[in-house]
N, C-alpha and C positions, 0 to 999 in steps of 0.2 A: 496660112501664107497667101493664099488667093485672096483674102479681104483684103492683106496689107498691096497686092499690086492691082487691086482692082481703085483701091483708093488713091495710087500715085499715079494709073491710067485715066481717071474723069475726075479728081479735082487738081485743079492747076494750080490753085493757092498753095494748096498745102505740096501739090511736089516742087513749088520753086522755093520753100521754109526748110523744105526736108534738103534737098542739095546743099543750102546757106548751112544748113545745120550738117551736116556730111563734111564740107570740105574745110568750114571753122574749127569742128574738133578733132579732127582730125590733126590741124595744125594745131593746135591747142597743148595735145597729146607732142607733136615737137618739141613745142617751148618747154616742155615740163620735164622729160628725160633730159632736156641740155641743160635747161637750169640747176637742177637737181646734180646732173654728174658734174658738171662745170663746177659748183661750186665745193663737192668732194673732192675733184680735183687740186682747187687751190687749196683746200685747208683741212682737207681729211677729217673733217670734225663734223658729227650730226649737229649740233649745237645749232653749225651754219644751217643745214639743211631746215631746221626748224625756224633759225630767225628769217630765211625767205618762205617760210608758209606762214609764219605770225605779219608778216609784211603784205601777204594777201588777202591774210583773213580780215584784220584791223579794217583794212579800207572795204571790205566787204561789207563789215558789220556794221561801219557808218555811213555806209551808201544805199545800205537796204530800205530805210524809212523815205529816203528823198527818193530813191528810185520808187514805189510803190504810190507815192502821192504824184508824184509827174505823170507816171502811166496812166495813172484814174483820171487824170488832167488834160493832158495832151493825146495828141496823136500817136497811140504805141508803134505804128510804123514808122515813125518818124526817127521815135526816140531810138529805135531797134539800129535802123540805117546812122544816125551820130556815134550810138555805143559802135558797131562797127568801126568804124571811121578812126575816131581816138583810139580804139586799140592797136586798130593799123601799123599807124605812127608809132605808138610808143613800144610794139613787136623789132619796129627796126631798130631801135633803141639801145636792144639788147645786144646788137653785134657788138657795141663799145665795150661789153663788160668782157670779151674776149679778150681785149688787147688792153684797157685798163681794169687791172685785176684788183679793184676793192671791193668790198663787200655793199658800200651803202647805196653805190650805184645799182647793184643787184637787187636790192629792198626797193628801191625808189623806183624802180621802172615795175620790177612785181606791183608794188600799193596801186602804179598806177592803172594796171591792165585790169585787177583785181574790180578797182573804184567803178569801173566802165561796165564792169559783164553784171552787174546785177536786172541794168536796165537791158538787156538785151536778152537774159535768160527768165526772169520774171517777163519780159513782154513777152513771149514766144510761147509761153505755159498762158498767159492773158489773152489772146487772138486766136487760142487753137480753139474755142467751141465759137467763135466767129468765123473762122474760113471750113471748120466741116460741120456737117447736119448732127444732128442728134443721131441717126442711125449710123455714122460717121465716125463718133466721137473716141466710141472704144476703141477700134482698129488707128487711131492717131493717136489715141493716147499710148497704145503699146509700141506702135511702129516708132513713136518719138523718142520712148525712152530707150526701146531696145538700139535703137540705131547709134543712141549717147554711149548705149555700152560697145556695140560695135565698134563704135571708132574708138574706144579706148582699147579693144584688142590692136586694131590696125594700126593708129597711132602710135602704141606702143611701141610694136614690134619694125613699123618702119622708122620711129624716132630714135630707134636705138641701132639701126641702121645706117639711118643716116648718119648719126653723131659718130660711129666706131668707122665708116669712110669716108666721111667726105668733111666733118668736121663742125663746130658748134653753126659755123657764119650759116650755112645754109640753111640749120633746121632753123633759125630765126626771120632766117629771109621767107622760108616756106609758110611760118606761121603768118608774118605780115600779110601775104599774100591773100592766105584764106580769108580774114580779114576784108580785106577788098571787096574778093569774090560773093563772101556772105551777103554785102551793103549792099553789089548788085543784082545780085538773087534774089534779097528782100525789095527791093524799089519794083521787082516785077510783079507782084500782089496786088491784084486789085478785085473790090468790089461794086456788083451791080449795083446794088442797094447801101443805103448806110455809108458807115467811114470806120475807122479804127478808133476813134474818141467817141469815150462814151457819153451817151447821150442824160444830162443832166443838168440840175438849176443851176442858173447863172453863179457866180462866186461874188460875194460880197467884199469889200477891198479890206476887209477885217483876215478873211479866209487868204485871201490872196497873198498877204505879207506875211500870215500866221500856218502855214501848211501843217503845225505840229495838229493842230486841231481835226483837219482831214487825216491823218495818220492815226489819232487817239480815238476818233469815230472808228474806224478799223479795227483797232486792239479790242476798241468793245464788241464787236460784230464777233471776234474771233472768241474772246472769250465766252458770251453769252451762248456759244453753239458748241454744245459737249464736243461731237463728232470732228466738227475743228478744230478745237484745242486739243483735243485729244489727240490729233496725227499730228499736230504742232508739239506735243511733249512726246511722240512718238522718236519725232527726230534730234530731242534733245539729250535723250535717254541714246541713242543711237553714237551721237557724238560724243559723249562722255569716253568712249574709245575709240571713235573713227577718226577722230582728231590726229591720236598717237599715232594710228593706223598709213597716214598720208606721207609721215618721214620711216614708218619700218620697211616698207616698201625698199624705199631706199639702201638703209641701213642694210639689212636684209637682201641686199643683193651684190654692194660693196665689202660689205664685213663680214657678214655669216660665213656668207656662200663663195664671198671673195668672185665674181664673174662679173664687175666690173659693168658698165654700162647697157650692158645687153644683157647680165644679169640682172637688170632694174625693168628691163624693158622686157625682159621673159614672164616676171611677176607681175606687172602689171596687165601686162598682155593673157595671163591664165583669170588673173582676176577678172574682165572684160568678159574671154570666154564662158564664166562661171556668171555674169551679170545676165550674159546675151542668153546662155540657156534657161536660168529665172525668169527672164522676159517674157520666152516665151510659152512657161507656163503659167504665170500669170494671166495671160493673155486667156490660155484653153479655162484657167478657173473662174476668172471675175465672175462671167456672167452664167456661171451653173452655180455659185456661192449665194445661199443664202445671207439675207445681211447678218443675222446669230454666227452663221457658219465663217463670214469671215473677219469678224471679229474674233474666233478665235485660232483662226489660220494665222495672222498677226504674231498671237503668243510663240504659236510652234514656231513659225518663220526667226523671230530671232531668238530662242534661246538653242537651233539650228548654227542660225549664224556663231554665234558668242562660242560654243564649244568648237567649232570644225575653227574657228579664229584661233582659239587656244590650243586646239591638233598643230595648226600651221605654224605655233610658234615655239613647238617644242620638237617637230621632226628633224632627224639628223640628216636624212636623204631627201635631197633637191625636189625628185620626182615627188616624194610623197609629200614637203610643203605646198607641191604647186599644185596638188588636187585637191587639197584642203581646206587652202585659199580662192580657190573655184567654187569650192562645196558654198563655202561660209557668204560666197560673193550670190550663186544661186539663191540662197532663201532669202538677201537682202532684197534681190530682184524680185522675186513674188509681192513681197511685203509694197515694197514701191509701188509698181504695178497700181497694185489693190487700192489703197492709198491715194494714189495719185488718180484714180478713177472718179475716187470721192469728192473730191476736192474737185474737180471738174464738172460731174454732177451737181454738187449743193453751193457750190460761189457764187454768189450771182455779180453778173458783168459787172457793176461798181463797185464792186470790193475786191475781183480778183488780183486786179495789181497789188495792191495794198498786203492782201493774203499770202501771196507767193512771195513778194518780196522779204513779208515778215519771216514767214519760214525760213527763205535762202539764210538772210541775217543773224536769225537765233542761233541756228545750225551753228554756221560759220561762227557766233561768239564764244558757244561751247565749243567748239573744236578747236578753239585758239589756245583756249586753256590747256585743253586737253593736248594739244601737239606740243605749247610749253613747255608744262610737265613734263612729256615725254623725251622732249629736246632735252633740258637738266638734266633728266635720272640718264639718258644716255651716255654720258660723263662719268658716272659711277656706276652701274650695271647694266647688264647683257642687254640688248635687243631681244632677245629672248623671253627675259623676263617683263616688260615690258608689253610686250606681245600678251603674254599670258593673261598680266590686269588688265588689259584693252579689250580683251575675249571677254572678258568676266564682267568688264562696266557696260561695255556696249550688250549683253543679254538684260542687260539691268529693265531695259524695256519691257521686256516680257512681262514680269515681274507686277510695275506700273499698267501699262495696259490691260495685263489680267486682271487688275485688283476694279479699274476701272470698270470693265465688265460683266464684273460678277457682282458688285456692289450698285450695278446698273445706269451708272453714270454714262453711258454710252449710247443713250436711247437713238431711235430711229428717227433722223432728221426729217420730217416728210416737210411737203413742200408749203404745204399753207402753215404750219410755224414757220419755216423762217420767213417766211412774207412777211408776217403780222411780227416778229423780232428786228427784219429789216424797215417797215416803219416806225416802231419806236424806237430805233437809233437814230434813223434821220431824226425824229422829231426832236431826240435830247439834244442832238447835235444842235440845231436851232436855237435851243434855248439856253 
C-alpha cells in the first residue's frame, strides 16, 4: 500500500486521472442500480433488465473500432475530456425516464452513455504508461484497477442508498455530476515533454477518409502477437458468462432473494469487495511470477472463478451467495491484474488505443449475446439455473488458455520480436 500512496504523493498526472477516475465510477455505479431497479420497477421483467444492457453493449461494440483509431489519431486527452462531456448531458437525460415510463427512452439514453465511454476508458488504459515511469507502471496499473473495483463496492452500496431514500432523480443527477468533475480533473494533466498524440507519419488523405485501414493494421499487430491474442480470447472465454452474469445480479436480488434494490446493491457491492481483495493480490504476485508461473496462475484463477460462480448460484442462504460471489469475483481480479500488466508492458504507444479499445469491444460483443440469452431463458427458467451455465462458460477459459500453454502457443513476447513484427506491419500497412 505504500507504493500506491507514494505514487499519488509525487506524480500529479496520475493523482488528477485517479480522482476523475474515483468520482466518475462511482457515479457510474448510480446510474446502474437506478436503471436496473427503475426498470424492474416498471415491468418486473428480466427481459427489460437485459434489453437495457443489450442497448449498452450494441453501442459499445460499435464504438470500439472508431474509438481505438481516434485515440491513435488524436489527442487522447482531448478525446477523454469530449467522452466526459457527452456523457454528462446525456446522465441528465435519464431523469425523463422517471416521469416518462417507456422503455425505449431507457435504451436510447443507455446506447448513448455506452457510445461515449469507450473513448474515455480505452484512453485512460492508452496514457497510463505516459504519465507514470516504468518503475511506476505496476503500482498504477493495480492502484487503477483496484480503485474500479472499489467504487463498485461504494457505488454500489451508496446507489442503492441513494435510490431506497431519496429517490431515482438524484442518483442520476449525482452521476452527471461526476461526469463534469472527471472532464475537469482530466483538463488538469499536463506534460513537460511530448503531448498525449502519438507521435507518428503524416496520414495520407486515402488513410484519413478510410480509418478502417488503421483499425485492420491493429487487428494484424493483435493477432500476430500470441501473448495478445491470447488475453484478447482470454476475455472472450470470460464473457461467454459474464454477459449473463450483469442481469443475475439483478435478478438475484429482486427475485431470488426478493431484498429489492439494496438487495442488488448488496451483491454487487460483495462483488467489488471480492474484486478489491484479488487486486490486491495480484498486485503482491505479478512481480514474484515467473512468466511460465503466470501463465498458469491464469488457468487456476478462472476455473476458481467459474465453480465459486456456480456455488453462488445454487446457495439458498443470502450470506453464503455473497461469499461466493466475492470468492468467484477475487480470482477474476488476480487474473485481470496479471493480464492487464502485460498488455501494458508489450503495447507499444501506437497500437495501444487500437488494442484496448478492441478488447473492450470484443468483450462487450460476446457479452451481448451472452446477457441475450440470458434475458430469454429468464422467461422460462430460474436465475438459478442460469447462473449455474454462466459458472460453467465462463471457466471455459481455463480450459482454452491451458491448451494454449501447453501446446506452447503462448511464447515469451521479448521485446526485439515485437519491434521487428511492429515494422513489418507498418510496412504491409504501406503497401
Amino acid at each position: 500500500m505504500a507504493g500506491f500512496t507514494q505514487l499519488l504523493r509525487e506524480n500529479r498526472n496520475y493523482r488528477h486521472m485517479w480522482t476523475a477516475q474515483v468520482v466518475s465510477e462511482v457515479g457510474d455505479h448510480f446510474n446502474n442500480i437506478a436503471v436496473f431497479s427503475l426498470a424492474l420497477a416498471h415491468t418486473g421483467s428480466g427481459m427489460v433488465v437485459a434489453g437495457v444492457m443489450l442497448s449498452r453493449a450494441i453501442p459499445a461494440v460499435l464504438a470500439g473500432p472508431l474509438a481505438g483509431v481516434v485515440l491513435d489519431r488524436l489527442d487522447r486527452k482531448r478525446v477523454m475530456i469530449a467522452s466526459d462531456l457527452i456523457r454528462a448531458f446525456v446522465a441528465l437525460g435519464f431523469i425523463g425516464t422517471v416521469y416518462y415510463k417507456s422503455n425505449w427512452l431507457m435504451y436510447l439514453l443507455s446506447g448513448l452513455l455506452m457510445f461515449a465511454s469507450p473513448f474515455f476508458t480505452s484512453g485512460r488504459a492508452s496514457i497510463l504508461p505516459t504519465i507514470a515511469s516504468k518503475e511506476e507502471l505496476h503500482a498504477a496499473n493495480t492502484l487503477t484497477q483496484t480503485t474500479q473495483w472499489s467504487n463498485l463496492v461504494i457505488g454500489a452500496f451508496l446507489g442503492a442508498t441513494s435510490v431506497t431514500h431519496f429517490g431515482f432523480q438524484w442518483s442520476f443527477a449525482l452521476n452527471a455530476f461526476s461526469f463534469f468533475y472527471s472532464a475537469w480533473s482530466i483538463s488538469r494533466i499536463r506534460l513537460r515533454r511530448g503531448s498525449f498524440r502519438v507521435e507518428r507519419r503524416d496520414l495520407t488523405g486515402t488513410e484519413v477518409v478510410r480509418p478502417w485501414r488503421e483499425y485492420a493494421e491493429g487487428l494484424r499487430y493483435i493477432r500476430a502477437t500470441p501473448l495478445i491474442f491470447g488475453i484478447a480470447m482470454v476475455n472472450v472465454g470470460w464473457a461467454t458468462g459474464g454477459g449473463a452474469a450483469q442481469i443475475l445480479f439483478s435478478l438475484f436480488g429482486e427475485i431470488v432473494f426478493r431484498r429489492g434494490p439494496a438487495g442488488i446493491g448488496v451483491i454487487w457491492g460483495c462483488a467489488g469487495i471480492g474484486l478489491l481483495a484479488g487486486g490486491i493480490i495480484g498486485h503482491k504476485l505479478g512481480p514474484r511470477l515467473s512468466f511460465d508461473n503466470y501463465k498458469r496462475a491464469i488457468v487456476i484463477c478462472y476455473i476458481v472463478h467459474g465453480s465459486t460462480y456456480v456455488l453462488f448460484s445454487v446457495m439458498e442462504a443470502y450470506w453464503a451467495a455473497l461469499l461466493f460471489i466475492a470468492l468467484s469475483r477475487v480470482a477474476m481480479a488476480v487474473s485481470s491484474v496479471l493480464n492487464f500488466a502485460k498488455l501494458l508492458r508489450y503495447v507499444p504507444d501506437q497500437y495501444r488505443g487500437r488494442v484496448f479499445a478492441t478488447n473492450e469491444s470484443v468483450t462487450w460483443a460476446v457479452m451481448m449475446i451472452s446477457l441475450a440469452a440470458a434475458g430469454i431463458a429468464s422467461e422460462h427458467v430460474s436465475p438459478r439455473l442460469i447462473g449455474v451455465w454462466s459458472g460453467i462458460l465462463s471457466s471455459s477459459t481455463a480450459l482454452m488458455w491451458g491448451y494454449l500453454n501447453w501446446t506452447g502457443r503462448l511464447p515469451h513476447p521479448d521485446e526485439e520480436v515485437l519491434e521487428t513484427q511492429e515494422v513489418e506491419l507498418c510496412g504491409q500497412a504501406r503497401h
